[in-house]
Structures are given as C-alpha cells and as structure tokens.
LUMVO-186383 format. One record per atom (N, C-alpha, C): residue number from 1; atom name; x, y, z. Coordinates in steps of 0.001 Angstrom, whole numbers. Layout:
// LUMVO-186383
+-----+-------+---------+---------+---------+
| num | atome |       X |       Y |       Z |
+-----+-------+---------+---------+---------+
| NUM |    CA |       X |       Y |       Z |
...
+-----+-------+---------+---------+---------+
END
This chain:
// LUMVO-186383
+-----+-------+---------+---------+---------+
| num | atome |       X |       Y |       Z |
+-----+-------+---------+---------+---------+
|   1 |     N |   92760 |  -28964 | -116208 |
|   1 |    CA |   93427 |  -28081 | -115284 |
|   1 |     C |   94854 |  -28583 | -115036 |
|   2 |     N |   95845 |  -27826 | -114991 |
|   2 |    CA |   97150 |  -28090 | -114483 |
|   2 |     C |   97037 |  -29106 | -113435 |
|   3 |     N |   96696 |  -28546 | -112587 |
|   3 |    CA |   96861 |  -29078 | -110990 |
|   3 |     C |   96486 |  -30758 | -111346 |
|   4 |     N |   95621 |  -30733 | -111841 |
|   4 |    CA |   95131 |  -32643 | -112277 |
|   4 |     C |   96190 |  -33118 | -113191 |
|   5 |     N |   96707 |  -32411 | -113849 |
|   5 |    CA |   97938 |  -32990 | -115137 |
|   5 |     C |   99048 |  -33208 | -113954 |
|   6 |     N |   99604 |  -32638 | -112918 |
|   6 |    CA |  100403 |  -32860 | -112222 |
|   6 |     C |  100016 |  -33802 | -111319 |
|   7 |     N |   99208 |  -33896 | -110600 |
|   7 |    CA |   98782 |  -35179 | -109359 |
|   7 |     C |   98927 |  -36597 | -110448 |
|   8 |     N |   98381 |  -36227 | -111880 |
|   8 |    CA |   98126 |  -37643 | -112289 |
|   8 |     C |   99479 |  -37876 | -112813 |
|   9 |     N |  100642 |  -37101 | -113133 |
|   9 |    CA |  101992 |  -37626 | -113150 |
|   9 |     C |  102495 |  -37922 | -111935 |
|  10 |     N |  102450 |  -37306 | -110929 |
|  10 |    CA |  103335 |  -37626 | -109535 |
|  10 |     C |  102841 |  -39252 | -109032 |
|  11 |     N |  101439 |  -39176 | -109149 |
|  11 |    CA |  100897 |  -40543 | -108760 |
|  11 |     C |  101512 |  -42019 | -109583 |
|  12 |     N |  102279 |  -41560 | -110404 |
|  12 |    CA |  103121 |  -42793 | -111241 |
|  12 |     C |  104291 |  -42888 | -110803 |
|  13 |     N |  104815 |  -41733 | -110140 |
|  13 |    CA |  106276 |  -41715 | -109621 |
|  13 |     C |  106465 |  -42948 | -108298 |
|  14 |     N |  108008 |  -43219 | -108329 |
|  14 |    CA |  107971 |  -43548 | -106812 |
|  14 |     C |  107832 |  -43007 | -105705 |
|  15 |     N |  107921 |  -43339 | -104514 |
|  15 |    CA |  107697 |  -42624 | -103280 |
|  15 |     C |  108680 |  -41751 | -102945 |
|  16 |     N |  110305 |  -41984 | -103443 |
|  16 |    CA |  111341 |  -41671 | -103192 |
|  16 |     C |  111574 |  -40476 | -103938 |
|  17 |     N |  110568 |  -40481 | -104937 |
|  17 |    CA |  111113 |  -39226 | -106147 |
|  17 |     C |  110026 |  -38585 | -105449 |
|  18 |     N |  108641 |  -38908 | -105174 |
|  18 |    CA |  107527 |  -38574 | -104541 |
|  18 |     C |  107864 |  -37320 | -103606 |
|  19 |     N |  109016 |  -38123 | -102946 |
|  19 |    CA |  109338 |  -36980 | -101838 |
|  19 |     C |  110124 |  -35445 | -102033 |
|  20 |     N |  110851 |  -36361 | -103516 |
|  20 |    CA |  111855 |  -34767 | -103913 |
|  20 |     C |  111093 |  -33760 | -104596 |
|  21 |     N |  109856 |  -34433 | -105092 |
|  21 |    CA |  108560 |  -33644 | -105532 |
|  21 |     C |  108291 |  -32500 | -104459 |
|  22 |     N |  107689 |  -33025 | -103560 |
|  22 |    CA |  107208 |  -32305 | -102800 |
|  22 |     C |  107956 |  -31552 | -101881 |
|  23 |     N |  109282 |  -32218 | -102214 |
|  23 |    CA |  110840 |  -30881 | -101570 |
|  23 |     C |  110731 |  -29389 | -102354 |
|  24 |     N |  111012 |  -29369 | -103742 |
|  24 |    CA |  110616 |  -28761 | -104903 |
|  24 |     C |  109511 |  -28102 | -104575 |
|  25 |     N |  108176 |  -28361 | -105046 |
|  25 |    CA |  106818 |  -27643 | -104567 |
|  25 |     C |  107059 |  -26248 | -103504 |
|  26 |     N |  107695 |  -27437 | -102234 |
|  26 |    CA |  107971 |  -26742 | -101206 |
|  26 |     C |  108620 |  -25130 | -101461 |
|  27 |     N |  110200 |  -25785 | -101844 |
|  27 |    CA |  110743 |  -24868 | -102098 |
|  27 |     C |  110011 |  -23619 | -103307 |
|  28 |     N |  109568 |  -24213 | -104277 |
|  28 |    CA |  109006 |  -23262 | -105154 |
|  28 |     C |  107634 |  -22222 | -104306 |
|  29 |     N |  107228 |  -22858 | -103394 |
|  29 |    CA |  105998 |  -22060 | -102570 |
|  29 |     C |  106875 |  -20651 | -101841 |
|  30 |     N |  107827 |  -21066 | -101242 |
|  30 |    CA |  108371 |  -20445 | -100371 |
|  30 |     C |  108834 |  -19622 | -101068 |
|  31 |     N |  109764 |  -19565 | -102475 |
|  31 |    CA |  110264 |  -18173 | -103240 |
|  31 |     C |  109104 |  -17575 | -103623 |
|  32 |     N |  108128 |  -17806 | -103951 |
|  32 |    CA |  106880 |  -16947 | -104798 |
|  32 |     C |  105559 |  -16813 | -104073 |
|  33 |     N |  106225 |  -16849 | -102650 |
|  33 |    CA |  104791 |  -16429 | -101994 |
|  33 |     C |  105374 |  -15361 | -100462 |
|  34 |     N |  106635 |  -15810 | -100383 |
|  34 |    CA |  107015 |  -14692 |  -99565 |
|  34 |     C |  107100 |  -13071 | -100135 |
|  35 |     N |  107598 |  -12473 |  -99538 |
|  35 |    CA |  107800 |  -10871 |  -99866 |
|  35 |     C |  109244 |  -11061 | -100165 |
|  36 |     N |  109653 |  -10094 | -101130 |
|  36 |    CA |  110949 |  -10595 | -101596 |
|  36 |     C |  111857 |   -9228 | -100543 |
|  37 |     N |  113383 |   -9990 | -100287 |
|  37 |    CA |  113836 |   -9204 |  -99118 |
|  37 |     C |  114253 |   -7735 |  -99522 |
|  38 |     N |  114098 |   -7108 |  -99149 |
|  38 |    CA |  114607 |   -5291 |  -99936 |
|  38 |     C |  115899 |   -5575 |  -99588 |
|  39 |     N |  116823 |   -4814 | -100815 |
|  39 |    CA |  117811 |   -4938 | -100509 |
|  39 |     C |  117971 |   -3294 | -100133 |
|  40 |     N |  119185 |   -2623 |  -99916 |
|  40 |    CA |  119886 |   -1791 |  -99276 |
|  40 |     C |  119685 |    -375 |  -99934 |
|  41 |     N |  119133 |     511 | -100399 |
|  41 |    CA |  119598 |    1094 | -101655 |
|  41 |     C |  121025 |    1860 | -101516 |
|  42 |     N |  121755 |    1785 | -102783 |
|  42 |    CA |  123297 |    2237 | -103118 |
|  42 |     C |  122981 |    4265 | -102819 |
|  43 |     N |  124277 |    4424 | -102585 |
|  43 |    CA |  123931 |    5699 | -102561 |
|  43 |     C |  124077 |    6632 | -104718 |
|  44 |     N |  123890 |    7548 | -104271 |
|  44 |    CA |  123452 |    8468 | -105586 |
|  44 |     C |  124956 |    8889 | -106402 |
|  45 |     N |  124918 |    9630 | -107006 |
|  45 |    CA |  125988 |   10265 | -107625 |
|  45 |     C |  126710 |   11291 | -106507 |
|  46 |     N |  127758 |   11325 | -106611 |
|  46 |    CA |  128561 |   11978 | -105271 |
|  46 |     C |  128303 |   11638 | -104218 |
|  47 |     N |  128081 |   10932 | -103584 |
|  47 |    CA |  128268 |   10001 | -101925 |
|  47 |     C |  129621 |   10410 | -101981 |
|  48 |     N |  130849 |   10176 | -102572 |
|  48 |    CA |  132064 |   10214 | -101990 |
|  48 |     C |  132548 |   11611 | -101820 |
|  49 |     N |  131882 |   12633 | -102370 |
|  49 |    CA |  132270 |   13696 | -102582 |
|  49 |     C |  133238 |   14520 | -101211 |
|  50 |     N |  134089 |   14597 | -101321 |
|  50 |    CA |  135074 |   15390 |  -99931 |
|  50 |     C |  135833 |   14117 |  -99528 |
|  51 |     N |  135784 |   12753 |  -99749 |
|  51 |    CA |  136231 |   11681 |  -98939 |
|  51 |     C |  137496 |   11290 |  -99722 |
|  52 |     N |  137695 |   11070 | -101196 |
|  52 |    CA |  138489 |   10886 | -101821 |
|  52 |     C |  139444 |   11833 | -102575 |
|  53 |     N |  140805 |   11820 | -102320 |
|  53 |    CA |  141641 |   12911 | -103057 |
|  53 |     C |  142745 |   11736 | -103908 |
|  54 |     N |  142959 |   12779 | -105123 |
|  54 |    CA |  144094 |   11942 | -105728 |
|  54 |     C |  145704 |   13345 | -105830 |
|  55 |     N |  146488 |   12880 | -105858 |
|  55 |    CA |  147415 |   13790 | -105463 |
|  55 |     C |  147868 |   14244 | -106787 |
|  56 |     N |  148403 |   15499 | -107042 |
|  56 |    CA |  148311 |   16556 | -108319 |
|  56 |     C |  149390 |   15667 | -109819 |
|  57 |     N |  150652 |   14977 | -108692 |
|  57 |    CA |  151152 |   14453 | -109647 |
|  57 |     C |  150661 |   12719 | -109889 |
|  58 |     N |  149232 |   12555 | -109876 |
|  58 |    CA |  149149 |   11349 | -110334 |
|  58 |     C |  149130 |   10752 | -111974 |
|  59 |     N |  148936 |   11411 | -112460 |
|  59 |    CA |  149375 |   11163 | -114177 |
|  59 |     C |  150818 |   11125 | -114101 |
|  60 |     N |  152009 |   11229 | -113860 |
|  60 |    CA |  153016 |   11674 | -114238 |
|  60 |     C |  153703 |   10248 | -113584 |
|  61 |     N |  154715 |   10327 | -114979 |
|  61 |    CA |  155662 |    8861 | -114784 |
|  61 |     C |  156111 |    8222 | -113137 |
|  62 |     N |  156221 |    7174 | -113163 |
|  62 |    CA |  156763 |    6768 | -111725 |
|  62 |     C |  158612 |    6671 | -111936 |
|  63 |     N |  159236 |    7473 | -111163 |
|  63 |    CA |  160584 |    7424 | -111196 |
|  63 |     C |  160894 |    5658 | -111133 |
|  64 |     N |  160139 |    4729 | -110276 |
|  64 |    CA |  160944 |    3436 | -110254 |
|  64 |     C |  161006 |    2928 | -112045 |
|  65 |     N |  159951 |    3770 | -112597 |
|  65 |    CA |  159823 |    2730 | -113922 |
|  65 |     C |  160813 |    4312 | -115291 |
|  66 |     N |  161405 |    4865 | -114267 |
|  66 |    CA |  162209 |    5844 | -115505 |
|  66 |     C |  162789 |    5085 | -116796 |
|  67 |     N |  163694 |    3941 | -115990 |
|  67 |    CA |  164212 |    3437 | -116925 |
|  67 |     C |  163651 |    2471 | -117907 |
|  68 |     N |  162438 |    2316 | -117706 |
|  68 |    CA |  161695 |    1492 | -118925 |
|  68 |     C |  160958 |    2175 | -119693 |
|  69 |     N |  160908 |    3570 | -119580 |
|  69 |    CA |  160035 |    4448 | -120519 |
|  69 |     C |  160977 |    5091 | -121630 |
+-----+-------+---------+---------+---------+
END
C-alpha cells in the first residue's frame, strides 16, 4: 500500500524535514479536499452593447502625424 511506502520513508527522515513533511501533507489536504472557490462568471457576447462608441472618423489619419505619412 502507498500509505506504508510513505510512513516507512518519512520514518528515516529527520525531525526537521519530518516537520516540512507534514507542512506539505497539510497543505496538499487542504487544496484537494476543500470545495474549490467559484469564480465570478464573465459576462456573454454583447455585455457592452450601448456602452461603447467609437467616433466616425476613427480610421482616418491623425493630422499631428500628416507630416510623416
């Protein structure tokens, strides 16, 4: 069984690593046994719809840059 392949390695370790063992464990219990947090859901296609305008001459050259075109 796993669980015996692991006790009988930790039991060779020092006490000091012993402990970062069981930091680890810890931490590994806590990601894979909680509920994982929902995140937000994004909105759909057109959420912005009415909120954003672009003005008629936005394609068209910028007078500051006339002289480099």
């Amino acid at each position: 069984m796993i669980e015996n392949a692991i006790l009988k390695n930790v039991e060779k370790l020092p006490e000091s690593v012993k402990q970062s063992v069981l930091d680890y464990t810890e931490f590994l219990v806590n990601r894979y046994t909680t509920a994982p947090a929902k995140t937000p859901q994004r909105g759909g296609l057109g959420i912005w719809q009415g909120q954003i305008w672009m003005s008629d001459d936005f394609d068209e050259p910028l007078e500051d840059l006339k002289d480099y075109m």
